[in-house]
Backbone as JSON, one array per atom type, in Angstrom:
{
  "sequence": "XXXXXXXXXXXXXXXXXXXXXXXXXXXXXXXXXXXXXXXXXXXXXXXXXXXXXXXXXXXXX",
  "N": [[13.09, 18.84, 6.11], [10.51, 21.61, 5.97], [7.87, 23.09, 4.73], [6.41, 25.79, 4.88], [3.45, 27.5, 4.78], [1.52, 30.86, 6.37], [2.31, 29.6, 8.32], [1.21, 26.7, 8.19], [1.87, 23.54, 8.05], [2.75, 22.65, 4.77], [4.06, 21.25, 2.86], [6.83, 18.47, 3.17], [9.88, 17.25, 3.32], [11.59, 14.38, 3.4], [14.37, 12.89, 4.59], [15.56, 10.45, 5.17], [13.76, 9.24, 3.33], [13.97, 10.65, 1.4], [12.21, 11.98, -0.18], [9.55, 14.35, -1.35], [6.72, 15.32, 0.4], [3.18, 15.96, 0.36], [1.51, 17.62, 2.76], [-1.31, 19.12, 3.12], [-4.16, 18.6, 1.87], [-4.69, 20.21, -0.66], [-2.3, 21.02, -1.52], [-1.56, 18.23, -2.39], [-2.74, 18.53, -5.03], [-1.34, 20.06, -6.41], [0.02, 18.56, -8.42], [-1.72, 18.25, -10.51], [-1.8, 20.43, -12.29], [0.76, 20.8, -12.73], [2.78, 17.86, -13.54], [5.28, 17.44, -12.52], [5.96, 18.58, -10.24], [6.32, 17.38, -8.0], [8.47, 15.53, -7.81], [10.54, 17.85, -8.61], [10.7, 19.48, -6.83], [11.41, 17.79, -5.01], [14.36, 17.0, -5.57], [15.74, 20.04, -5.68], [15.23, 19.98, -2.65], [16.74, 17.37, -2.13], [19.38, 18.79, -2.72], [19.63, 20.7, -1.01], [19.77, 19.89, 1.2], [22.14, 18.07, 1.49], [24.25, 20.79, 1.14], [22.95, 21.54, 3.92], [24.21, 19.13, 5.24], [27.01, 19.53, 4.86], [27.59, 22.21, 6.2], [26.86, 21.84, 8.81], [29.06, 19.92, 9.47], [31.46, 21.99, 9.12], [30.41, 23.42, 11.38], [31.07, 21.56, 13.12], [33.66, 21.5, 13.28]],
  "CA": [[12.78, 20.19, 5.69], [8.98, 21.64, 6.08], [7.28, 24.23, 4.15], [5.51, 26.39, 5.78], [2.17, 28.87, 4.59], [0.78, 30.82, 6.85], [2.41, 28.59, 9.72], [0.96, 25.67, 8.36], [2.89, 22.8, 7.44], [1.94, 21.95, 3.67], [4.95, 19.95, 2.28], [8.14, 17.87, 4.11], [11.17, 16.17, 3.19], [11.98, 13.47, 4.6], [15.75, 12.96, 4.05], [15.28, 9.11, 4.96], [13.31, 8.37, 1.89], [14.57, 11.44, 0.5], [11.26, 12.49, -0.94], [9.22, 15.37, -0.65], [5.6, 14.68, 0.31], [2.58, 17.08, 0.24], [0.89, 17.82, 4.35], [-2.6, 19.33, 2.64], [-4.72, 18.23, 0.64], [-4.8, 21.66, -1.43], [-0.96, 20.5, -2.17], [-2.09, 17.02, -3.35], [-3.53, 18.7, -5.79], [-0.66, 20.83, -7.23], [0.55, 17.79, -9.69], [-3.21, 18.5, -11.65], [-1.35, 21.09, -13.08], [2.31, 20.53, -12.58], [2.82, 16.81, -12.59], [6.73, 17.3, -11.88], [6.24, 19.3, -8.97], [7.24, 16.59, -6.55], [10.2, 15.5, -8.41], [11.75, 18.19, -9.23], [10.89, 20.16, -5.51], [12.71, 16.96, -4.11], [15.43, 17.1, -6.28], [16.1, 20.39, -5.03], [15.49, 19.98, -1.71], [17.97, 16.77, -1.87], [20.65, 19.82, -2.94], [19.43, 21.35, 0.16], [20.36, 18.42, 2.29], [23.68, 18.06, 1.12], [24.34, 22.11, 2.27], [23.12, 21.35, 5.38], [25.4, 18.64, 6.03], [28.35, 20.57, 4.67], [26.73, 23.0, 6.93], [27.01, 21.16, 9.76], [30.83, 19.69, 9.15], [32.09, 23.0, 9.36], [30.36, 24.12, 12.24], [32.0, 21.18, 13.76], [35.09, 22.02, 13.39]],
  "C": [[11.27, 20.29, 5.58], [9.1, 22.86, 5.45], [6.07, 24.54, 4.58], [4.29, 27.51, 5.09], [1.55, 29.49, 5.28], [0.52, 30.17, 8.26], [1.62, 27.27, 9.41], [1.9, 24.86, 7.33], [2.29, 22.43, 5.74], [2.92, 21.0, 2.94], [6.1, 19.44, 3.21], [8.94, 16.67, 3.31], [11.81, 15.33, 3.63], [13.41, 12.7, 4.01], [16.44, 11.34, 4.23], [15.0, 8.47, 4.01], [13.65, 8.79, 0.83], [13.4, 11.7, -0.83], [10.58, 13.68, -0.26], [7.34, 15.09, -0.7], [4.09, 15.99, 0.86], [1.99, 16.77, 1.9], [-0.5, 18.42, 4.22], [-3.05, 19.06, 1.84], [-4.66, 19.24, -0.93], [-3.23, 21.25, -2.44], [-0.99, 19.08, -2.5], [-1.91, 17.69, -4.65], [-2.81, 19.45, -7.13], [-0.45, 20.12, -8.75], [-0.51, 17.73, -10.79], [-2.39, 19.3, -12.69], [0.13, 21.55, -13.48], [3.01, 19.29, -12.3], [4.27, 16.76, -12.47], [7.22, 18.15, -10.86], [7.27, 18.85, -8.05], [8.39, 16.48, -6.32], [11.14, 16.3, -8.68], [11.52, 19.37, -7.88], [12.27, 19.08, -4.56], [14.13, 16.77, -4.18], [16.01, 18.45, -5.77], [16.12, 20.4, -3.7], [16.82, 18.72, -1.06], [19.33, 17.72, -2.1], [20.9, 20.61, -1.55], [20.1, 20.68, 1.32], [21.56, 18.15, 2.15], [24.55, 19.44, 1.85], [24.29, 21.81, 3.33], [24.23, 20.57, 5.81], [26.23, 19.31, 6.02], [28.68, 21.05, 5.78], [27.61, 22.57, 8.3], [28.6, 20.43, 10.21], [31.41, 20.87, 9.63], [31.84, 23.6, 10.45], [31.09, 23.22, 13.21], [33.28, 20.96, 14.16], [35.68, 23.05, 14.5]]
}
């Protein structure tokens, strides 16, 4: 999963490590003032990942 601003990539999920990892520096920077950004973006986006499969199951059907 990528998050996009503006068309540029600034965060991604990588459903391998199953973390979510910042793509600009600018988003480094968020945890200054939110240090449970990461954790608790990844945490939903692992909810996200789960949907998809679902997702995906059913369309194979």
């Amino acid at each position: 999963i990528v998050g996009l601003l503006d068309e540029v990539v600034m965060d991604h999920y990588d459903s391998d490590t199953r973390r979510t990892e910042p793509r600009q520096d600018w988003m480094s920077r968020v945890t200054e003032d939110d240090p449970q950004y990461w954790k608790r973006n990844t945490e939903i986006l692992m909810g996200h990942q789960q949907v998809f499969k679902g997702n995906i199951e059913i369309l194979k059907r």
